[in-house]
N, C-alpha and C positions, 0 to 999 in steps of 0.2 A: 504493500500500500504506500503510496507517497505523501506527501504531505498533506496534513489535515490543515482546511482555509475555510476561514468564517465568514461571510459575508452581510452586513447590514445593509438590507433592500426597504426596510419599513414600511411601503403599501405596494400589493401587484392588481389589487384589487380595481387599479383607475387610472385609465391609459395616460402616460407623460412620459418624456421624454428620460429621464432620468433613471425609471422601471425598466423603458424598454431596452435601455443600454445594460442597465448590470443583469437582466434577465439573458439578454443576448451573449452575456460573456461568459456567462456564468453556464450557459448550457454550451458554451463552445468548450470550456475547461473540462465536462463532462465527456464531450465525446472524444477531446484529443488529448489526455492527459489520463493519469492512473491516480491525480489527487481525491482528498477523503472531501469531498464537496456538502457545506452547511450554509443556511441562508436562516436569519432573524428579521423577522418581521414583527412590527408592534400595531397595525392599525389592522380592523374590522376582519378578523377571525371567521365570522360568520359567512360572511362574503366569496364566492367562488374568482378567481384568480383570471382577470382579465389576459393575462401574457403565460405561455405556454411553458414547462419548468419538465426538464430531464427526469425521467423519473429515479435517476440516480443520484441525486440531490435531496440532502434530505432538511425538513426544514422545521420550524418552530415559532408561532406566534404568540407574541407577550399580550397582546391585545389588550393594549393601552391609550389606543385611540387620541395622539396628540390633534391630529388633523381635526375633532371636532370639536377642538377650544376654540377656533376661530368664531362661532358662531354664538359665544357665550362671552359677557359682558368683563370687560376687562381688570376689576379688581379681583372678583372671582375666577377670571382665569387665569389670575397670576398663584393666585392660593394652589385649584387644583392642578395650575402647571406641576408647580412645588413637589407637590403629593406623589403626582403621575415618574416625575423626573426620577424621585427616591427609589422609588418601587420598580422603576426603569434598572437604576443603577445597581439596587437587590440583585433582581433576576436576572442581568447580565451579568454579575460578580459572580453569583451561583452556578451557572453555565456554564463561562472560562473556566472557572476553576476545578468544574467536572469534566468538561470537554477533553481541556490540554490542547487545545490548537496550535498550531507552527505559526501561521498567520493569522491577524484579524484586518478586515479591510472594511473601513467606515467611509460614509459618503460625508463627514465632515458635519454633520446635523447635530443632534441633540447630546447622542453621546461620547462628542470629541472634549466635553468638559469632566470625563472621568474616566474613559478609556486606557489612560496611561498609567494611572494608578493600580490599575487592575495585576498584581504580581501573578500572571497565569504562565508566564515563560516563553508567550506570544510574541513575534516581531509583530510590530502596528503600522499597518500602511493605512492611509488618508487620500480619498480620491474627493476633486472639490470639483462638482459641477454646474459652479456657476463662478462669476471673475469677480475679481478681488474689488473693484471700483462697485458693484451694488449688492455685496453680499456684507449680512450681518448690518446694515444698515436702521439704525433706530429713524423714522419719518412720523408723529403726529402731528396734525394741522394745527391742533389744538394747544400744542408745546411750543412755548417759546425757541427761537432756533439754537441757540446758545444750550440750551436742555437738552434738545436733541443731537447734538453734536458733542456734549460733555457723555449722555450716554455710549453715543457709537463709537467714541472713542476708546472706548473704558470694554464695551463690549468686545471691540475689535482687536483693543490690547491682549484682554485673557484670551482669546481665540489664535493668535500668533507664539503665545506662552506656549499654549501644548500644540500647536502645529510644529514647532523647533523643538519636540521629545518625540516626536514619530521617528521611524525608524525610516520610512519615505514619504512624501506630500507628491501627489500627483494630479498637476494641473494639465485642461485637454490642450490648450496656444502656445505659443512661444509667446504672444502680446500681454496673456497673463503673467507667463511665467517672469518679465520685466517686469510687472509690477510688484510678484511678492518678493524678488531674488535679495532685493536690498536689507530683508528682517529674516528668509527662509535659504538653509543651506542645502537641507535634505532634499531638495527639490528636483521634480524631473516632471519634462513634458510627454502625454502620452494622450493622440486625438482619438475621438470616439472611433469607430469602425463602422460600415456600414453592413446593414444586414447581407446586404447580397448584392454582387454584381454582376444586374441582367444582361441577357443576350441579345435582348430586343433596347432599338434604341427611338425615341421620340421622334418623328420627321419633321419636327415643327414645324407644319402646316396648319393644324388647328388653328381657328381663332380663340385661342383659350388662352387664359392668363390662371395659376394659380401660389396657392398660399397653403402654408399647413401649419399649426400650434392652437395649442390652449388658448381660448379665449378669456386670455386676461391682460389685462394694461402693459403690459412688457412685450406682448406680442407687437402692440401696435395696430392692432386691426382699425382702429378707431382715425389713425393717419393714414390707411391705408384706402378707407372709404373715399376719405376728402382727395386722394391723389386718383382713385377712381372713377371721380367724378371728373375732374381733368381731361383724364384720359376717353371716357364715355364720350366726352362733348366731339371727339376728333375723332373715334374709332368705333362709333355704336354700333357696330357688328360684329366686336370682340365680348365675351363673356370672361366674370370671374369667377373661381369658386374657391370658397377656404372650408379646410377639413380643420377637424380637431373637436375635444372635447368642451364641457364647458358651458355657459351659458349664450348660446349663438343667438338669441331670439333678440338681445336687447342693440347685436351689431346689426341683425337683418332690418330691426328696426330704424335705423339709424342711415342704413342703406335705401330704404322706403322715402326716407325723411327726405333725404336726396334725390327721390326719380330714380331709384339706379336698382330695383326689384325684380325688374325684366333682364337683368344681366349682371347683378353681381347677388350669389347664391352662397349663406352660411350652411355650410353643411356638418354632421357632424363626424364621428371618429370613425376611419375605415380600416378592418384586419391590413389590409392589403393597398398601401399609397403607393408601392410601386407601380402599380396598375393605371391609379389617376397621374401620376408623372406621364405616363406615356400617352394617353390623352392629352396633354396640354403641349406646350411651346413656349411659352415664358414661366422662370420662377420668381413670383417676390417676397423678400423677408423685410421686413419691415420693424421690425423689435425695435424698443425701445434700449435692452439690451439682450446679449446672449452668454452662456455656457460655454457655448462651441457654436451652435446651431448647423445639429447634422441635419435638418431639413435638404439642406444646401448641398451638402455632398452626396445625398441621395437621391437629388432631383439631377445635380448631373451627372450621378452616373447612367442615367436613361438619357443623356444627351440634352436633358433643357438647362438654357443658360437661364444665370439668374442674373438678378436687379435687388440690390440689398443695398439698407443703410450702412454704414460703415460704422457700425455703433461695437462698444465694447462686449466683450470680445468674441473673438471668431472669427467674421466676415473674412477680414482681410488676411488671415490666416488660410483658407478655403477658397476663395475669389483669387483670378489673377487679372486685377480689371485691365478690361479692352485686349483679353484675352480668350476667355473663356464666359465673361459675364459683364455684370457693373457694378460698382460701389460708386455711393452718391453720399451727399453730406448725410450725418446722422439728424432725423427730424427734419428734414427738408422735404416738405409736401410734395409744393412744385417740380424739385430735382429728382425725386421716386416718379413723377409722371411720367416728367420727360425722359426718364431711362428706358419705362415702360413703351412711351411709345417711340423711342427711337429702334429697339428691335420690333414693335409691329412696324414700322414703315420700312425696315429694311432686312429683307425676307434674306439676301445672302450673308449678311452678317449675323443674324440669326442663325442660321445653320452654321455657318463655321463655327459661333461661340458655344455652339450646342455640342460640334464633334470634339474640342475640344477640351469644353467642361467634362465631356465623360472619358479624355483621356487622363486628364488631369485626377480627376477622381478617383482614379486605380488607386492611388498612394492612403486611401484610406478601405483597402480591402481588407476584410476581417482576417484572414490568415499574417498579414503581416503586421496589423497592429494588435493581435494577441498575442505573434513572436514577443513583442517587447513584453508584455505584462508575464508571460511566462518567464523569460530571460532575468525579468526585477524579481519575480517567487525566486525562482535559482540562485541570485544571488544573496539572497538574505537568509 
């Protein structure tokens, strides 16, 4: 048997970006490897498992349910945060130290403020999958700025403390990884991987524009409208559609608000987005910020180029503009249109940045970026 590796996945129960990556690794380590495979999950137990799990992995729910503090008023969710955290850090004490795992690998969440404490004889690796400029960020409207920046400071500080006692910190950019290098040693870059690279490739002919993520404020979908509308008035026989979970009713709304209900379509999560990549001809990401955003490497490895803000991090890690795609200023309405419609109006630039994008894209095929995460097990 080889080495026994813990994994901290927390929910599979609810499609995101974050799930679908360490699910994907995690059953890649399964079939190409002879490690002892473990996965901890703390949220909705009851709940049958949106993302599909090797049945050689075996796994364990705390079912602790942080995710449904948001919806509960905030003196009281600091209390039974409190509570939930203790009893968090109980039963993962209890586990390690029955387990004996070689590795433990945390996605940098809740319990990277007691993981290192833990004397179970573990190396601790840390995978952070979002960038350093909007993670850990204290924002209420309601708080003076100066409050809010004395906490994110103080937040950010202990979260750097035990980032520099892991035994490695794995960020997905090299743009992040400049940003932590200056406080983190342990540090190595390592990009998401893309589930699959198809045989069929997009001929971007469609008049289709699309979009994929969670519908929530950091996607952007709400700047994306307003640059849709732009673009609608020059090309009204182009269609958009955006995949993802989430609450879509209050974008399509928003879309309606606009005239724009006969051609830009919220749709929601699909098993299978390879399929609608190859339907379309343009990608846009439009985030206010990203992780990595493999939306991007997954759209061109089916050949659509993309049209992305250039916001932190990822894009321009992924992108090699006037290459393969565009990057346009970050939050620039007008400059997302006109990326947009500079490939509908020019059908052979198009295609080229499409053949391109999906040669480019090779560099994140899942055999060679689980070489590396295999190579860092080995070495520790």
């Amino acid at each position: 048997m080889g080495k026994k590796i813990v994994y901290l996945v927390g929910d599979l129960s609810y499609p995101n970006g974050m799930s679908q990556v360490l699910s994907q690794k995690v059953n890649y380590l399964a079939r190409h490897t002879d490690y002892d495979l473990n996965i901890i999950l703390t949220e909705k137990a009851s709940l049958p498992w949106f993302y599909e799990m090797d049945q050689r992995v075996k796994h364990v729910n705390f079912d602790l349910n942080f995710d449904d503090l948001y919806r509960v008023p905030m003196l009281k969710r600091l209390w039974v945060f409190a509570q939930r955290q203790r009893r968090y850090k109980k039963l993962f004490t209890e586990y390690l130290m029955r387990e004996r795992p070689d590795i433990v690998v945390s996605v940098v969440r809740r319990e990277i403020d007691f993981i290192n404490d833990i004397a179970d004889g573990s190396r601790k690796v840390g995978e952070l999958h979002f960038n350093r400029s909007s993670y850990r960020q204290f924002r209420k409207r309601w708080l003076p700025d100066c409050i809010n920046r004395a906490v994110t400071s103080r937040w950010q500080g202990k979260l750097v403390k035990e980032l520099q006692r892991l035994d490695r910190f794995v960020v997905l950019t090299q743009e992040d990884y400049l940003c932590w290098a200056p406080d983190i040693k342990n540090l190595q870059v390592i990009p998401n991987a893309i589930s699959c690279y198809p045989d069929k490739q997009s001929p971007c002919t469609a008049k289709q524009v699309i979009a994929v993520g969670r519908y929530t404020r950091a996607k952007g979908f709400d700047m994306l409208i307003k640059a849709w509308d732009i673009v609608h008035r020059q090309h009204p026989d182009w269609q958009l559609h955006i995949y993802g979970p989430g609450e879509r009713e209050t974008y399509q709304q928003q879309a309606e608000a606009f005239d724009l209900g006969g051609t830009l379509h919220c749709n929601g999560p699909v098993k299978n987005v390879y399929a609608k990549y190859l339907e379309s001809s343009i990608f846009v990401l439009s985030s206010r910020h990203e992780g990595f955003g493999l939306v991007l490497a997954e759209a061109m490895a089916t050949g659509v180029p993309c049209v992305a803000f250039d916001c932190p991090c990822g894009p321009r890690d992924i992108i090699r503009d006037g290459e393969d795609g565009l990057l346009v200023e970050p939050r620039n309405i007008e400059a997302l249109a006109k990326g947009i419609c500079y490939l509908i109006e020019h059908d052979n630039i198009r295609r080229q940045y499409g053949a391109a994008a999906r040669k480019n894209a090779a560099r994140f095929r899942e055999d060679d970026i689980m070489k590396k995460w295999i190579a860092l097990f080995e070495s520790l």
